[in-house]
VOPA-307406 format. One record per residue: residue in three letters; chain; x, y, z of N, C-alpha, C in turn. Coordinates in nm, 2 decimals. Layout:
N
(pt ALA; A; (X; Y; Z); (X; Y; Z); (X; Y; Z)) ...
END
This chain:
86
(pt UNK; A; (3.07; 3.82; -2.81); (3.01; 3.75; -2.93); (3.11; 3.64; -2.96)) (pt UNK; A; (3.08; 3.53; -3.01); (3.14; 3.38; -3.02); (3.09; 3.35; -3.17)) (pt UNK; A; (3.17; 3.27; -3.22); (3.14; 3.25; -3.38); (3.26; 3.26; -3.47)) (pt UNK; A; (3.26; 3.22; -3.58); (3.38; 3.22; -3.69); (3.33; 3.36; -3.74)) (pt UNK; A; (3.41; 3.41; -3.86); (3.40; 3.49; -3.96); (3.46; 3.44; -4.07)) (pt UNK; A; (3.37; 3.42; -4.20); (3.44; 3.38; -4.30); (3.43; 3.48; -4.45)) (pt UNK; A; (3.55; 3.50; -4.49); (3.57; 3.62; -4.60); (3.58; 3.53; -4.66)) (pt UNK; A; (3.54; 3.48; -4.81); (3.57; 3.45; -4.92); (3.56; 3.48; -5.11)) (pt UNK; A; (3.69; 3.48; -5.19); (3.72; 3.56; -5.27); (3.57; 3.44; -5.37)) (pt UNK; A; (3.50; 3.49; -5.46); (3.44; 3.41; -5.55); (3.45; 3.44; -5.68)) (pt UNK; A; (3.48; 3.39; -5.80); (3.44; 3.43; -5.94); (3.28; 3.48; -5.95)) (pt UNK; A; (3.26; 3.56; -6.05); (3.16; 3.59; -6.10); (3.06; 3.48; -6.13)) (pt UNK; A; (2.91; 3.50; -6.06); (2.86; 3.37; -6.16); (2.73; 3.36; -6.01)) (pt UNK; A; (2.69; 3.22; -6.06); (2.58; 3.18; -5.98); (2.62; 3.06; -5.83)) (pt UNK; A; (2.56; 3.07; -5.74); (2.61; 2.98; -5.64); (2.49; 2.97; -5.58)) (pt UNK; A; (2.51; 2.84; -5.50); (2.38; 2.74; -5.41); (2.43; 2.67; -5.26)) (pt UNK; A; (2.44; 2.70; -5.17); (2.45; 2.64; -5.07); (2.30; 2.53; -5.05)) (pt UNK; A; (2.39; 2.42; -5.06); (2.27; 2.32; -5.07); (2.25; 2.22; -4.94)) (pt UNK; A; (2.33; 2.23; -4.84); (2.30; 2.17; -4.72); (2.36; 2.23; -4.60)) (pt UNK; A; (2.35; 2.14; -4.49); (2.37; 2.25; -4.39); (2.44; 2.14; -4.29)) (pt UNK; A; (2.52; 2.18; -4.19); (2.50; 2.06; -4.07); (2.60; 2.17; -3.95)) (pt UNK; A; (2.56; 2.10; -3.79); (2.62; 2.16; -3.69); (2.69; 2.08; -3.61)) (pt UNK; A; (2.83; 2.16; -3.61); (2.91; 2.03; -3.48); (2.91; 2.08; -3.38)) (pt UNK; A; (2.84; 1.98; -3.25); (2.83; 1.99; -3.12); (2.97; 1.98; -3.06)) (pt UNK; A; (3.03; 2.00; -2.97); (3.13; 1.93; -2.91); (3.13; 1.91; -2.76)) (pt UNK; A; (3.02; 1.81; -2.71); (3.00; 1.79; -2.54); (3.13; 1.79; -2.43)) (pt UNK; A; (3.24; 1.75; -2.51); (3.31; 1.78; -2.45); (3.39; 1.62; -2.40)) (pt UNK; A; (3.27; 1.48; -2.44); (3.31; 1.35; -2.41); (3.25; 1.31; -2.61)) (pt UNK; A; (3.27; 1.41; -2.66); (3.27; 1.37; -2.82); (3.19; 1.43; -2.88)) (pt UNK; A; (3.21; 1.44; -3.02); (3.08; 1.56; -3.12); (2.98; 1.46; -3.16)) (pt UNK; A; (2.93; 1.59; -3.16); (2.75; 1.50; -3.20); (2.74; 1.63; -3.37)) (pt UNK; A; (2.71; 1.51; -3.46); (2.70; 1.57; -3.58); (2.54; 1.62; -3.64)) (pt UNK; A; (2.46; 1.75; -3.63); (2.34; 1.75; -3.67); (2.35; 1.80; -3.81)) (pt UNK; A; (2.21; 1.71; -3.84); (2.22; 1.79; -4.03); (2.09; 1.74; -4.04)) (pt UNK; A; (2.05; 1.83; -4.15); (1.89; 1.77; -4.20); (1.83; 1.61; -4.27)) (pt UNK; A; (1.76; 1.56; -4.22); (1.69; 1.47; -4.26); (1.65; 1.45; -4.43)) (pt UNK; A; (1.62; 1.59; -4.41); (1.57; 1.57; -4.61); (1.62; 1.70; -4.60)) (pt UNK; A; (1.68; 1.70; -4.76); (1.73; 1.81; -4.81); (1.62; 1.94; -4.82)) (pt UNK; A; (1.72; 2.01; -4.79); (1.62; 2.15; -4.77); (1.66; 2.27; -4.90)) (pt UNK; A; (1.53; 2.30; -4.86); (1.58; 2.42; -5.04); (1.70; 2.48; -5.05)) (pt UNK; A; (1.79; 2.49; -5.17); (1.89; 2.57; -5.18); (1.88; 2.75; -5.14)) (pt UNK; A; (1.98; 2.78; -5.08); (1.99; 2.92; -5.04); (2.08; 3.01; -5.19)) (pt UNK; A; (2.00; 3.03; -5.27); (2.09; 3.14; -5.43); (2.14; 3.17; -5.37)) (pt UNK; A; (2.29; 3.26; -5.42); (2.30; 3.39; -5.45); (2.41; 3.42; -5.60)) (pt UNK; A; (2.38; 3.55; -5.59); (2.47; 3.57; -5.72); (2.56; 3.66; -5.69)) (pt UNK; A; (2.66; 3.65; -5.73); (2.84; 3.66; -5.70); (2.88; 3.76; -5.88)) (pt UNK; A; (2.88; 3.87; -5.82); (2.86; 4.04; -5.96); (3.03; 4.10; -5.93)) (pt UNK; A; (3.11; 4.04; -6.03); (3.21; 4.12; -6.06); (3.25; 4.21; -5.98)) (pt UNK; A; (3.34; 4.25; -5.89); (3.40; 4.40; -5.81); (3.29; 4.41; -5.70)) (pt UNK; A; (3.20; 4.33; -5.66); (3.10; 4.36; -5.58); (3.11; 4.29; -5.45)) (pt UNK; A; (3.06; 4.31; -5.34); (3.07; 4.26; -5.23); (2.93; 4.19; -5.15)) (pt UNK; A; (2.93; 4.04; -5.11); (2.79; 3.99; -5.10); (2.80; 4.00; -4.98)) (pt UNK; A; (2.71; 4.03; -4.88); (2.65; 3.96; -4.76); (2.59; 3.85; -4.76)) (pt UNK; A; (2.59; 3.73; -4.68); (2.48; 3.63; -4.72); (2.42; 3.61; -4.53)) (pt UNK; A; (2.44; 3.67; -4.44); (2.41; 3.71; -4.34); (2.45; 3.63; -4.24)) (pt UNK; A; (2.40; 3.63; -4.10); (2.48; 3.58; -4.01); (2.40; 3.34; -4.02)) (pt UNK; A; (2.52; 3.35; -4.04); (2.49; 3.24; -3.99); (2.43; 3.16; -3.90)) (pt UNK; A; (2.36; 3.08; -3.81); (2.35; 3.07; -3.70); (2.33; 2.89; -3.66)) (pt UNK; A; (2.31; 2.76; -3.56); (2.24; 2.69; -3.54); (2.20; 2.64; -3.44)) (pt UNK; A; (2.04; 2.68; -3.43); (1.97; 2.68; -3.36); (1.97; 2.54; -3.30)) (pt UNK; A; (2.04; 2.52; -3.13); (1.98; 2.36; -3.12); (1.88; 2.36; -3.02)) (pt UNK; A; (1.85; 2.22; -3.03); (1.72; 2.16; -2.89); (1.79; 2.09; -2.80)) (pt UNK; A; (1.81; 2.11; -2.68); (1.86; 2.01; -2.59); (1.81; 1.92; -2.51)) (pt UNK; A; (1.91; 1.81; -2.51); (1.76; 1.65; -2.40); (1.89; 1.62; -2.28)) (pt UNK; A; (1.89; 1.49; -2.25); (1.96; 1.48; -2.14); (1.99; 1.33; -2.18)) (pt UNK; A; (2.13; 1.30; -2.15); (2.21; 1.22; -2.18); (2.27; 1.17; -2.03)) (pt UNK; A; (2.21; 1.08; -1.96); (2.32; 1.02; -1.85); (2.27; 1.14; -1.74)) (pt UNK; A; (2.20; 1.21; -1.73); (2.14; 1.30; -1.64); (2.24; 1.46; -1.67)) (pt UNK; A; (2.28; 1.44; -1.80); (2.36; 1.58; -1.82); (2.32; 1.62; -1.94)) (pt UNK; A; (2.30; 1.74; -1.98); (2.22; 1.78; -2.12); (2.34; 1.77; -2.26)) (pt UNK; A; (2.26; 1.78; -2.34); (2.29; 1.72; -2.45); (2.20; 1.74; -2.58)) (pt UNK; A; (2.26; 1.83; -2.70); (2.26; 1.85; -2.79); (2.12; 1.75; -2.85)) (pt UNK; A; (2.04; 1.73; -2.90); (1.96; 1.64; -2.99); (1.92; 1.68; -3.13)) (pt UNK; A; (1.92; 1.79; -3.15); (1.88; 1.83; -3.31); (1.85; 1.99; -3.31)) (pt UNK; A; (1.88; 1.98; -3.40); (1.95; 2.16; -3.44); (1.87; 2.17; -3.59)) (pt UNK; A; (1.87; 2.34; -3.64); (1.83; 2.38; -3.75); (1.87; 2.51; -3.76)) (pt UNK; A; (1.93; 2.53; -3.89); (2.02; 2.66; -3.92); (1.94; 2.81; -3.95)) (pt UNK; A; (1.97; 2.87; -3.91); (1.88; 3.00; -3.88); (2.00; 3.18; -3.99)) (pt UNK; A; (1.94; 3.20; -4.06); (1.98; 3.31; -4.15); (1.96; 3.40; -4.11)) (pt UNK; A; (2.02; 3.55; -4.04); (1.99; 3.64; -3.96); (2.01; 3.74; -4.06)) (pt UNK; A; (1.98; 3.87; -4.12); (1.98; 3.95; -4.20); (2.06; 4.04; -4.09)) (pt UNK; A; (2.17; 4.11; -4.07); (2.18; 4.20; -3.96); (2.24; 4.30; -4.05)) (pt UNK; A; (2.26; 4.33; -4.15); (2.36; 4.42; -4.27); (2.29; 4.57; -4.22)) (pt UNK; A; (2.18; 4.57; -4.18); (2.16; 4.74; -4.21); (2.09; 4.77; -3.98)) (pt UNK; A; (2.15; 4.68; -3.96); (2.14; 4.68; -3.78); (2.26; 4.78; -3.73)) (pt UNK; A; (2.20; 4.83; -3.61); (2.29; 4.90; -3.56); (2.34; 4.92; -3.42)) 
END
């Protein structure tokens, strides 16, 4: 499996992830994808002594060809629920 893991401490209260974007890295430079128009905010709510999943991350890309070698063209971020997978 490949990927970050991010743990982070929050105050109590309301939060909104409001955009998204993916960095490529070809390897001769990154290629930056992000949405065109803003896309609906993802809630959640953040409860005192409690612990949130907000699920797996993911970004889905499309690939084209660049110089006759492939290459990244546009991506879109994908929410995977896996908390109760086994």
């Amino acid at each position: 499996m490949t990927g970050q893991y991010y743990v982070h401490e929050l105050p109590a209260g309301r939060y909104e992830v409001q955009t998204w974007s993916i960095v490529v890295n070809h390897g001769i430079g990154y290629l930056d994808v992000w949405p065109r128009t803003p896309p609906p905010p993802l809630a959640f709510d953040v409860v005192a002594g409690s612990v949130i999943y907000l699920g797996d991350l993911h970004g889905t890309l499309r690939f084209g060809k660049m110089l006759g070698f492939p290459r990244a063209e546009s991506g879109r971020p994908e929410v995977r629920d896996a908390a109760s997978a086994t």
